[in-house]
N, C-alpha and C positions, 0 to 999 in steps of 0.2 A: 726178390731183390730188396735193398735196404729201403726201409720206410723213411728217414731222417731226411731231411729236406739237405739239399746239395750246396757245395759253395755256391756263392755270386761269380760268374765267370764273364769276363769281357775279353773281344777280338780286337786285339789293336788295328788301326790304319789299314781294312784291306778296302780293295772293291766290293762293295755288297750288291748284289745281287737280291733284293726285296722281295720279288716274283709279288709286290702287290698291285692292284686291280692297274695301274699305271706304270708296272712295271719301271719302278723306278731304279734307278741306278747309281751308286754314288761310289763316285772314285776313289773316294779317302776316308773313310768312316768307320766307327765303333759299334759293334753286337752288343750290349752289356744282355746278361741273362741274368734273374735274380728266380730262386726257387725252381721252376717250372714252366717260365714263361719267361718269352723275351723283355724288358724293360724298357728296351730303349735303341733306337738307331740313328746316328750321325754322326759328328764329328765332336773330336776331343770331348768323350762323354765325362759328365762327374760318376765316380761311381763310390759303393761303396763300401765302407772299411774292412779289409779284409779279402776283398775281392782277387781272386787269380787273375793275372793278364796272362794273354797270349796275344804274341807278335806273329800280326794276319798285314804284316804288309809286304806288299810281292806277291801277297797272293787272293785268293779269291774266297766269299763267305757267301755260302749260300744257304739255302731251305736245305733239309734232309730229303732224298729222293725217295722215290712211292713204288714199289714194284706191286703189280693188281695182279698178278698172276704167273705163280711158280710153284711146279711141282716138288716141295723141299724136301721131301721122302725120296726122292729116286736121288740124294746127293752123293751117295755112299756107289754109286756107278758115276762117278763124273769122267765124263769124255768115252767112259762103255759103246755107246751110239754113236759116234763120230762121224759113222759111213752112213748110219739108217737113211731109209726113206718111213715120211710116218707110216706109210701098212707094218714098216717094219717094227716101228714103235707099237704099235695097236697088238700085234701077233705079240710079240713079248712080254709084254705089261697085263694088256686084257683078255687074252686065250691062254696064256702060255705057263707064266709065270712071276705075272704080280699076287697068285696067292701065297708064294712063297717067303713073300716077305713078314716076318713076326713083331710084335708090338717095339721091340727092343732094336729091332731094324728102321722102324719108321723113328725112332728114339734117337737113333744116330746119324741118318739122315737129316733132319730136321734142327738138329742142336750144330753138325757144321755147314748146312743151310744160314743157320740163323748168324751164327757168328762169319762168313761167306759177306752178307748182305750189309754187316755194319764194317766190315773191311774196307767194304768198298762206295760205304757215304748211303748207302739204302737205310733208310732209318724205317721206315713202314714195309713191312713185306705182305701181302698173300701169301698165305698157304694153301694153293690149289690141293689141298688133301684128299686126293679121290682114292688110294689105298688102304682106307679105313675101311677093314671086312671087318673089325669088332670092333665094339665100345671099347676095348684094352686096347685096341691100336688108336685108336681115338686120344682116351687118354695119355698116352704116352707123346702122343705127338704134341698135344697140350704142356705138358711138364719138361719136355726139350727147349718149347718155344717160351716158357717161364722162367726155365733158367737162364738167358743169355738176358742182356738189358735192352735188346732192342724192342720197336713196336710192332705187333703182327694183328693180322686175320685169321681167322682157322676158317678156310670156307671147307667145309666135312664135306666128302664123297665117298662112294663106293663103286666101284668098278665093277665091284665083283656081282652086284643084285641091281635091279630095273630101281631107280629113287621111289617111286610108289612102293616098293616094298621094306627099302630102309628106312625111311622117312616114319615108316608105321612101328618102327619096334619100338617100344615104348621105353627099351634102357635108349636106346638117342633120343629120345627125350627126356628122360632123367639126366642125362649127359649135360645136355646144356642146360637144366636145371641149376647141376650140379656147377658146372663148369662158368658161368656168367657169372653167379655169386660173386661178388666181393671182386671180380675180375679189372677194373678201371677201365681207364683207357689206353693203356698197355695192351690190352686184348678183346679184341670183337674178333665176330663171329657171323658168317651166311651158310647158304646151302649151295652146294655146287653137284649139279647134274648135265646131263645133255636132250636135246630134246630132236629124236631122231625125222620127227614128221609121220609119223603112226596116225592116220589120219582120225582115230578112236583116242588120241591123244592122254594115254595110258599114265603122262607125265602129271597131268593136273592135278594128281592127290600129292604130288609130293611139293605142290606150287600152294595146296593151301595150307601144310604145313608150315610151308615156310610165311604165307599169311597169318597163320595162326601164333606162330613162334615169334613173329617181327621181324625176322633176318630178310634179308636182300639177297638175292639168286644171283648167281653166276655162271655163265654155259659156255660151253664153247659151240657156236654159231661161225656158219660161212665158211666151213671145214669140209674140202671137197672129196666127194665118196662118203660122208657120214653125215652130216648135218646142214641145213641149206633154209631155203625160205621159207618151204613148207614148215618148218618149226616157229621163223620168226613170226606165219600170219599165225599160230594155234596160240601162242604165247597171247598175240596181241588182242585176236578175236576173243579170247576167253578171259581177257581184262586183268592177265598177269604181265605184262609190261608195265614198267615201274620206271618212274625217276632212278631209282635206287640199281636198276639191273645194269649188269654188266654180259657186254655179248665179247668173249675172245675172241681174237682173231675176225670174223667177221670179214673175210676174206673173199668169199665166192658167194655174193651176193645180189640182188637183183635190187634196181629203183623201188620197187616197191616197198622189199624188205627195211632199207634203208630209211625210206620214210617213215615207215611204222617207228622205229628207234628213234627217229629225231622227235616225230609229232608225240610221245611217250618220254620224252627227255632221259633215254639212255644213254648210257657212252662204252663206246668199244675200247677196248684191252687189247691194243698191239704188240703183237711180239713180233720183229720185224724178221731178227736172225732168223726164226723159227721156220716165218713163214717160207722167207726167203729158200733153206737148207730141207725142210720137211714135205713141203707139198701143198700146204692148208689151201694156197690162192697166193697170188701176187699182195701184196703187202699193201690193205685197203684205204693208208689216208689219200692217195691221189682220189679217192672214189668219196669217201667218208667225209672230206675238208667241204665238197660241194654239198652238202648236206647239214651241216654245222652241226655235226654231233662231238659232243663234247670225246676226248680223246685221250688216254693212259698209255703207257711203257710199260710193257712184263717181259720177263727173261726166259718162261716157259719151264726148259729145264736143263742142270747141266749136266745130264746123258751128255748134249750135245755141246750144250754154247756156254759159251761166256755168264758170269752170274754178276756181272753188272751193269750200271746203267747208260755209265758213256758208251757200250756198244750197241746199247740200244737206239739213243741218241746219232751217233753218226751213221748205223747200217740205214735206219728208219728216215733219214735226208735223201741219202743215197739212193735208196729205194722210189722213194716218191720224187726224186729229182731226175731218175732215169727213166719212169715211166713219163715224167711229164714230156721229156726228150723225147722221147719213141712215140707217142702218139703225136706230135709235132710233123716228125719228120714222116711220119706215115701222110699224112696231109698236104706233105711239102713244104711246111712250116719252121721256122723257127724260133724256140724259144729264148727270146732277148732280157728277158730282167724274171729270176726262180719267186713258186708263188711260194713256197714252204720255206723259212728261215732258222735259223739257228737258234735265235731266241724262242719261236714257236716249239720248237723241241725238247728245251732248256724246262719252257712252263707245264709242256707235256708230261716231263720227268718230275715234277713238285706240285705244281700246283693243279697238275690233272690228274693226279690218284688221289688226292685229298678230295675234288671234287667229287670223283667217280666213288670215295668213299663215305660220300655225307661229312666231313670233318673239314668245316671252314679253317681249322685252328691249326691245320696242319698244312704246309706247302709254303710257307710266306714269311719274311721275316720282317714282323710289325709288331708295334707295341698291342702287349698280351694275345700276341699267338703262340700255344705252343712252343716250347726250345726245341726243336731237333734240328741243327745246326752243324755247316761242313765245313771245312775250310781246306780247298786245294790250293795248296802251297809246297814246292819239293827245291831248294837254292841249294842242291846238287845238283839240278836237272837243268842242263842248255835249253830245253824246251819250255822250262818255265815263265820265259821272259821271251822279249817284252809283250803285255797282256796289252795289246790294244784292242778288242773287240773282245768283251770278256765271255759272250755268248759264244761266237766261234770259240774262243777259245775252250771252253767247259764243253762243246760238239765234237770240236775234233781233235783240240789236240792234247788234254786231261785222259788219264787213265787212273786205274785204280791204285797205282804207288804214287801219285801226287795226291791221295785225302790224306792230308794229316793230323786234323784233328774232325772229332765225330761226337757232335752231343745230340742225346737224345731224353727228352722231358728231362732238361737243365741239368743233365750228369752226362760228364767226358767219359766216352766209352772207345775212343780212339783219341791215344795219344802221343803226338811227335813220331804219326805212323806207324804205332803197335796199339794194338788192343788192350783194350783194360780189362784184368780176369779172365782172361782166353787159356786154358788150361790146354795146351795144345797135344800133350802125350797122352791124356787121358781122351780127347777125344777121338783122335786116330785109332785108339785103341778099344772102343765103339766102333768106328767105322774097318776096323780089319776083322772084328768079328764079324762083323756083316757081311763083307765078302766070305770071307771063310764056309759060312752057312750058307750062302747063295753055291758059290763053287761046288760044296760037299753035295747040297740037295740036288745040283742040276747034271754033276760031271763032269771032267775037266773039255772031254770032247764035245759037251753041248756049251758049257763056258764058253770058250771058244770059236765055234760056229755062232752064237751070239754075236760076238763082234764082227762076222764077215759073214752076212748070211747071206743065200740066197736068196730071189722073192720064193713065196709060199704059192703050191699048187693050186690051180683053180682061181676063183674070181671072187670066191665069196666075201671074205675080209675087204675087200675093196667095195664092195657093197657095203659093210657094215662091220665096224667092228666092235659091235656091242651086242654080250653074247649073254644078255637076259632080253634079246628079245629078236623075234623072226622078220621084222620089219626091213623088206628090203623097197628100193626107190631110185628107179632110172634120175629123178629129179637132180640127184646131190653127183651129177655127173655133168649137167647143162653146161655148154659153154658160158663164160660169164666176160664182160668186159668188150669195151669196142674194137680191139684187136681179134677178137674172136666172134664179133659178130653179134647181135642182141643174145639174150639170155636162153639159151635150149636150143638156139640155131640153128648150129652148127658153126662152120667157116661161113664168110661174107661171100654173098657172089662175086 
């Protein structure tokens, strides 16, 4: 991306949206951004000479949204998985035929991943990259994620080997060597594995590399049939709980576990669609809010969903507003004034992935944070008006064709609703090679059955679907949740 410092850019006249510690609000105010940081917010700002305006009134100016976890390599299959259930995901990706993918595939995956996420106001993404079987896939997903202007993570994984084993080859270490250098803050970097509950806890070499390297771990935790508590206490008893970790999903969990993550000052990475559509557990902020653990929005992957953040934001209401209902009325109860709000949502989507990413400087629009800057505004759109509740409005009734402008570290990268250097026929033509090579290597008759498959014989994938290693455990089956009765119960008498 160009080195040259960017125009000075101001948002005329919209509602801002501040997302800072007071969550202030202001009806009628100016963005000014100078450089790479915002300059200034309030009303009839001076700015100066030379400065681009943009008319932000009618519409709304917010932080750039945070996604903490998206597998942006599986892009090049969007909507593929529509029907799955996750065993079904696990059989395909982790048995079956995620080693089929080659460096050039996670290459185009990932570049219309990246450009996906700034379409739709995602200025920060994760790249849950767990399809890294080499250091060439590695890099490749690195140089996709370089060339578009947004800001990412690469949290590295492999699927295909137990993390105590990748962790130890020494080109992933030269990798991030390699790869940090000279990178900014445009691009950090963690480890991303799972931690099965092996009660020999086979994972903790690849916990002190990640000690060793400085990155911050990211797991997918509270994942029913594969990962449960028995990981959260091994993580915690062996003093790899971190401020810095992120547990996904975090879904089929037990008091306990949950405490570990709060007294440790973790925060979990909800994907709610996910949860909702996949299987992981019931969608855990009804569970997580009582616990005060800090909380993110991820989109997971779009095999299946949606790759942005307003669906996150209104399924993830929904979710925790329907369970609060049904355990209400299980009681006899009714619920008369909702404990989760619009605006808690709104902050979950900016200023809780910055948290959950260590980067105060991102999520907020305050003088000298960060520019990563939205503006939903669409005055073809009947829906557009009138904003009277601008948090509702940005939960429920904002979609991804009302961003229309998108800056990120002080350069428009979406604008008046189209992207800036979005090469569009060249990337599609990246991604039709990828199908092409997937279809060629698999068959059209196994293509195919792909998207309508049956379950898989046998019970063992639902046991585990990680196949570096024999580790099975009735544990990651317990019932969890008061509707089902304490944790491993069963049903309630």
């Amino acid at each position: 991306m160009p080195d040259s410092m960017p125009e000075p850019v101001v948002l005329r006249g919209g509602t801002v949206l501040t997302m800072d510690d007071a969550h202030t609000v202001h009806p009628r105010a100016d963005v000014l951004v100078v450089g790479d940081r915002v300059e200034a917010v309030g009303p009839s700002l001076q700015v100066p000479e030379g400065t681009r305006e943009i008319d932000a009134s009618g519409g709304i100016v917010m932080p750039g949204m945070i996604d903490t976890h998206r597998h942006m390599w599986q892009t090049a299959m969007r909507a593929y998985g529509a029907d799955w259930t996750l065993t079904q995901y696990f059989v395909w990706y982790y048995l079956e035929h995620g080693r089929t993918f080659r460096p050039e595939d996670i290459h185009a995956g990932n570049l219309l991943s990246a450009w996906e996420s700034l379409e739709a106001g995602v200025t920060t993404t994760v790249d849950w990259s767990h399809g890294l079987q080499t250091v060439d896939h590695a890099d490749a997903a690195v140089d996709a994620l370089l060339a578009t202007p947004g800001r990412f993570v690469l949290a590295y994984g492999n699927i295909q080997a137990g993390p105590w084993e990748w962790t130890a080859d020494p080109a992933v270490r030269d990798f991030f060597e390699r790869r940090r250098t000279g990178a900014g803050d445009m691009l950090g970097f963690q480890l991303a594995f799972d931690v099965t509950g092996d009660p020999s806890f086979p994972e903790r070499a690849a916990f002190e590399v990640a000690r060793d390297l400085g990155l911050a771990v990211t797991t997918h935790a509270g994942v029913w049939g594969a990962t449960n508590d028995d990981g959260i206490r091994l993580i915690h008893e062996n003093g790899f709980a971190a401020p810095e970790s992120i547990y996904v999903h975090a879904a089929t969990l037990s008091a306990d576990s949950y405490q570990r993550i709060a007294a440790s000052g973790g925060s979990v990475s909800v994907s709610t669609e996910s949860e909702q559509s996949a299987g992981q557990g019931y969608p855990p902020t009804w569970q997580v809010r009582q616990y005060d653990i800090p909380v993110s929005l991820s989109m997971d992957t779009s095999v299946w969903w949606s790759g942005d953040l307003f669906s996150a934001m209104r399924t993830t209401l929904g979710a925790d507003r329907s369970r609060e209902h049904l355990e209400a009325h299980v009681k006899g109860d009714t619920v008369t004034a909702l404990s989760l709000r619009a605006e808690h949502v709104v902050d979950w989507a900016t200023r809780g992935g910055a948290r959950a990413l260590g980067r105060d400087d991102l999520g907020r629009l305050t003088a000298g944070a960060k520019a990563d800057v939205v503006l939903i505004k669409n005055d073809d759109s009947p829906v557009s008006f009138p904003i009277v509740n601008p948090y509702g409005h940005v939960a429920f009734q904002a979609q991804r064709g009302d961003v229309h402008t998108v800056i990120v570290d002080g350069r428009v990268v979406k604008d008046a609703g189209k992207l800036v250097g979005f090469d569009a026929p060249a990337v599609r033509r990246g991604i039709d090679a990828t199908i092409d090579h997937l279809r060629a290597a698999m068959g059209e008759e196994t293509w195919q059955a792909g998207m309508h498959p049956a379950l898989p014989e046998g019970s063992k994938v639902l046991d585990n679907p990680y196949q570096y290693t024999d580790y099975q455990s009735e544990s990651t089956h317990g019932a969890r949740g008061t509707m089902f009765g304490d944790p491993a119960s069963g049903a309630e008498d």
